[in-house]
C-alpha positions in Angstrom: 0.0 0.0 0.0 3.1 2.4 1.2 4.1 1.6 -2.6 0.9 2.6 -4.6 0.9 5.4 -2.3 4.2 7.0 -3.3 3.3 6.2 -6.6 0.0 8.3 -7.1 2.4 11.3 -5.0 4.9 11.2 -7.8 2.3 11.2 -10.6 0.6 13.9 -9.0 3.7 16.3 -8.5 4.6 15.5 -12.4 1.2 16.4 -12.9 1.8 19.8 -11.2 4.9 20.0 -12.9 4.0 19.6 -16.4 0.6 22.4 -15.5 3.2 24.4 -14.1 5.9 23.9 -17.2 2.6 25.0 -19.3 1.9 28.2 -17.1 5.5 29.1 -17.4 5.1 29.4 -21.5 1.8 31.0 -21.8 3.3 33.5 -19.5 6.5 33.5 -21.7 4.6 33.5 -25.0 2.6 37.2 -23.2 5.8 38.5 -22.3 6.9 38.0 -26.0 4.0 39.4 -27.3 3.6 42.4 -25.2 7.1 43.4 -25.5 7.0 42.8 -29.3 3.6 45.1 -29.1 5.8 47.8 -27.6 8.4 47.6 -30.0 6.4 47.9 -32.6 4.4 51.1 -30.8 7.9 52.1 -30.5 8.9 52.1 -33.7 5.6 53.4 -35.2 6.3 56.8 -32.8 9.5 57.1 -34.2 8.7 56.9 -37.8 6.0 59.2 -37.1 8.3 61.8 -35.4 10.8 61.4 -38.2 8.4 62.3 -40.5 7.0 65.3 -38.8 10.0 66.8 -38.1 11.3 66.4 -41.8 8.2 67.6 -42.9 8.6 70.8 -41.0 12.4 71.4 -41.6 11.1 70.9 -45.4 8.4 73.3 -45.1 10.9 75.8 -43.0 13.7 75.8 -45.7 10.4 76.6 -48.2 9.5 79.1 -46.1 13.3 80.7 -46.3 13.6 80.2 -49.4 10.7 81.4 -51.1 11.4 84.5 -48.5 15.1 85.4 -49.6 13.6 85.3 -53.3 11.4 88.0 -52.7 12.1 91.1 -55.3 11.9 94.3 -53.0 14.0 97.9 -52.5 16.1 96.2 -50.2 17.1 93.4 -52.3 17.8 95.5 -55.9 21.6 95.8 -55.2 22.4 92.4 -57.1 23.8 92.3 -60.8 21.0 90.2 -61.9 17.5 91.7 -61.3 15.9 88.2 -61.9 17.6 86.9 -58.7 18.3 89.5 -56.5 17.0 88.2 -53.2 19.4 85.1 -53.2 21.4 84.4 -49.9 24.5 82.6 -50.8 26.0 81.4 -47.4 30.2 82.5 -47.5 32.5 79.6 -48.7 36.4 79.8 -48.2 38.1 81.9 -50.7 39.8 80.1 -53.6 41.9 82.1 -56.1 41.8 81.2 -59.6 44.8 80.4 -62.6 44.3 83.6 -64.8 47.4 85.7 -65.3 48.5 88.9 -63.4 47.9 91.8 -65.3 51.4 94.3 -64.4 51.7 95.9 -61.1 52.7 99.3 -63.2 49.3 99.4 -65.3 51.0 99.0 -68.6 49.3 95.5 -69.5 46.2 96.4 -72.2 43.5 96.6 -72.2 41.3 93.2 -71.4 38.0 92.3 -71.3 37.5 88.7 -71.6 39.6 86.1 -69.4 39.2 82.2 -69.0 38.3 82.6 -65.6 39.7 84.3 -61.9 43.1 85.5 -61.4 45.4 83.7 -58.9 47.0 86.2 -56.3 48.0 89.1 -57.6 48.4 91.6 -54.8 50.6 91.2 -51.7 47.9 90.9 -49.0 50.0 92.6 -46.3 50.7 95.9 -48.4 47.7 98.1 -48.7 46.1 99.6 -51.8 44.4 102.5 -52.4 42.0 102.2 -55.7 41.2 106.4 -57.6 38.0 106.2 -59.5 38.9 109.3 -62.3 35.2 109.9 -63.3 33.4 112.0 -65.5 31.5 113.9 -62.0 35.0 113.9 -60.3 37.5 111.7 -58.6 36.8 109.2 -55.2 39.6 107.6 -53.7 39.4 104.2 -51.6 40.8 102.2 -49.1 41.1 98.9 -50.0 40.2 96.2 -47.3 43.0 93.3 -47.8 42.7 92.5 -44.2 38.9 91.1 -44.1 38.6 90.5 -47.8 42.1 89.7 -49.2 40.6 87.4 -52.2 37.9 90.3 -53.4 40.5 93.3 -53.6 43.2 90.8 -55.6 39.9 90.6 -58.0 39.5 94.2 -58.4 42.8 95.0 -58.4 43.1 92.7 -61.0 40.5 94.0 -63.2 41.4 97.3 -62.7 45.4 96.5 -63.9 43.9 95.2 -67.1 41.5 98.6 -67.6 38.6 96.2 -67.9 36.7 99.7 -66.0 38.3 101.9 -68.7 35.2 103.6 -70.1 32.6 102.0 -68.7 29.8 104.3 -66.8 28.0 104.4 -63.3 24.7 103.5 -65.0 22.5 102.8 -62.1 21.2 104.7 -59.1 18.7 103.7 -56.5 17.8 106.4 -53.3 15.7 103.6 -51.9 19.3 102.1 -50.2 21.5 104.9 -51.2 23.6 102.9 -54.2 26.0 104.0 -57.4 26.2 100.7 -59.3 29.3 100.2 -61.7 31.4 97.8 -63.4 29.6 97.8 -66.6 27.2 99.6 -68.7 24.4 98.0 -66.9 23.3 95.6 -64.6 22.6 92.9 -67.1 25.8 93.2 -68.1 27.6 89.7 -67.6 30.3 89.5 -64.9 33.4 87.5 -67.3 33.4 84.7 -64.4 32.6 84.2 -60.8 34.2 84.7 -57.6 33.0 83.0 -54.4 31.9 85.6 -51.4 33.9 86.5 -48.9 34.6 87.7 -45.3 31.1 86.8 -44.0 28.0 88.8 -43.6 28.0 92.7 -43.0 26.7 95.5 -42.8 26.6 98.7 -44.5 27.4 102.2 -44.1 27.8 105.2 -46.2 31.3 105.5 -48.2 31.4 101.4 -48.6 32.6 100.2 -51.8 30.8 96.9 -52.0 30.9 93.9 -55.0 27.8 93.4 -56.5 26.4 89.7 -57.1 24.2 87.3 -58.5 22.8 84.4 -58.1 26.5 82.5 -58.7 28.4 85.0 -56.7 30.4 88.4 -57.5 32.6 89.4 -60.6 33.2 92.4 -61.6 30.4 94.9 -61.0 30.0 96.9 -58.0 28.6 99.7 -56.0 29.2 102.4 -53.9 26.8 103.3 -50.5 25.9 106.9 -50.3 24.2 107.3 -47.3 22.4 105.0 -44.8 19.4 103.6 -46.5 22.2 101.3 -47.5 21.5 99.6 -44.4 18.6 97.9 -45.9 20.5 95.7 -47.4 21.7 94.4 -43.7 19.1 91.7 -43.2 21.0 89.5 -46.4 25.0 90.6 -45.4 25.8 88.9 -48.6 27.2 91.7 -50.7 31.0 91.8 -49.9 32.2 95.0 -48.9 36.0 95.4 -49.7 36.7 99.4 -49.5 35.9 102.7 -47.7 35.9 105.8 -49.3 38.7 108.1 -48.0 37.9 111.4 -50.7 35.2 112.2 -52.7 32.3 111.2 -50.9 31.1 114.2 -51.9 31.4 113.2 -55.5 29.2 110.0 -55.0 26.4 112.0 -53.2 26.4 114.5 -56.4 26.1 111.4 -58.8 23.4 109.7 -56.6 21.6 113.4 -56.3 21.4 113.2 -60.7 18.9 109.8 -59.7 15.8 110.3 -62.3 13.8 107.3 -60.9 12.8 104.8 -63.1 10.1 102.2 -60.9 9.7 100.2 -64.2 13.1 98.7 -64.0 12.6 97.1 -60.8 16.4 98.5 -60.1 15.6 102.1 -58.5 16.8 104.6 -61.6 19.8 106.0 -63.5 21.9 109.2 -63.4 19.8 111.9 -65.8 23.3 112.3 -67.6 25.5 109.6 -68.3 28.3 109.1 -65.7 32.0 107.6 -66.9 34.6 106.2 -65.3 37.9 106.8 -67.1 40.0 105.1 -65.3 40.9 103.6 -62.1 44.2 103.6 -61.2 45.7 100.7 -58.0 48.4 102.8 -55.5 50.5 99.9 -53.5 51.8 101.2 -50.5 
């Protein structure tokens, strides 16, 4: 009897055992699915916060964009009136392969070039750049400390007489500006040069470089008083000079402004403005 006895004991614990084995892997199989359940809860928020936050970095960089495009008196300094709005972040100066005009102004006259020059100037000497114009002369400071690359441009330009003859053809009292460099601002610049020195902001007697949607080149323009500062809020247009004479000279040539709303660009001088020359002092 002690026999049978111990024998329906052990079948009953086995029994417990095996109903306990089974309790241990439904619990086990609601473990797996619960935690599988937040995983996938988990990963569904994430996906969803992904794509809300792209979405609204999208729909902010619209938003800047479509802003910094708008056409508007504060914007009208750039070369191109289709694009004058554009903010072009400043990228790290790089000089280019075109030749050095001579340092004593005798090179001739140029006009076309396969691209940038490569340094020219010696950027710890100063220069001083004399606009001889048809109104009267204005005499600059050239900034080679802040914008080394941009004066070794103009410098350049100005060695090879590519400003002989050409006029101050725009004027715009709405932010105080002479614009040059050409014989208007359609004119196209011969190449590109990346901007430079960061963003500013502007005052009267800066000599600034003018710029399109690819960057500056040759034109550029003069601030004659401080509706200039309207141009602050974009900072783009590099400003590489300060008038030391003949700001009196600019505010004549921006006092002959006839307006002309048309153009989208301010107006012109009501007689036609030349520069004759601009000679580069190295000191």
């Amino acid at each position: 009897m002690g026999t049978a006895k111990r024998e329906r004991q052990k079948a009953n614990r086995q029994v417990r055992l095996e109903e306990l084995a089974r309790e241990a892997r439904k619990a086990q199989r609601k473990r797996s699915l619960w935690k599988g359940g937040v995983a996938i809860v988990a990963a569904a928020a994430i996906i969803l916060l992904l794509v809300y936050t792209t979405g609204k970095k999208n729909n902010s960089t619209a938003s800047s964009t479509s802003t910094s495009s708008t056409i508007g008196p504060a914007d009208s300094a750039s070369t191109v009136a289709g694009d004058p709005g554009t903010t072009v972040a400043s990228v790290p100066f790089v000089y280019g392969g075109a030749d050095c005009p001579a340092a004593d102004g005798s090179s001739p006259a140029t006009k076309t070039f396969a691209g940038p020059p490569k340094l020219c100037i010696d950027p710890t000497k100063t220069y001083t750049a004399t606009f001889e114009t048809s109104e009267g002369n204005v005499k600059i400071a050239l900034d080679t400390t802040r914008t080394p690359g941009t004066v070794n441009n103009f410098v350049a330009l100005a060695r090879w007489h590519y400003y002989d003859g050409t006029t101050l053809f725009r004027t715009d009292t709405t932010i105080d500006i002479i614009q040059g460099g050409g014989s208007s601002p359609q004119d196209p610049s011969p190449y590109h040069i990346p901007d430079e020195g960061g963003r500013f902001q502007y005052s009267e007697g800066d000599l600034i470089m003018a710029r399109d949607a690819q960057g500056g080149g040759s034109q550029f323009f003069f601030s004659t008083g401080p509706n200039t500062a309207n141009l602050n809020g974009q900072g783009t247009y590099v400003t590489f000079g300060k008038t030391t004479e003949g700001l009196d000279v600019l505010k004549k040539i921006i006092g002959l402004n006839v307006d002309a709303p048309s153009s989208g660009l301010g107006g012109k001088p009501s007689r036609t403005v030349t520069v004759t020359k601009i000679t580069i002092a190295e000191a």
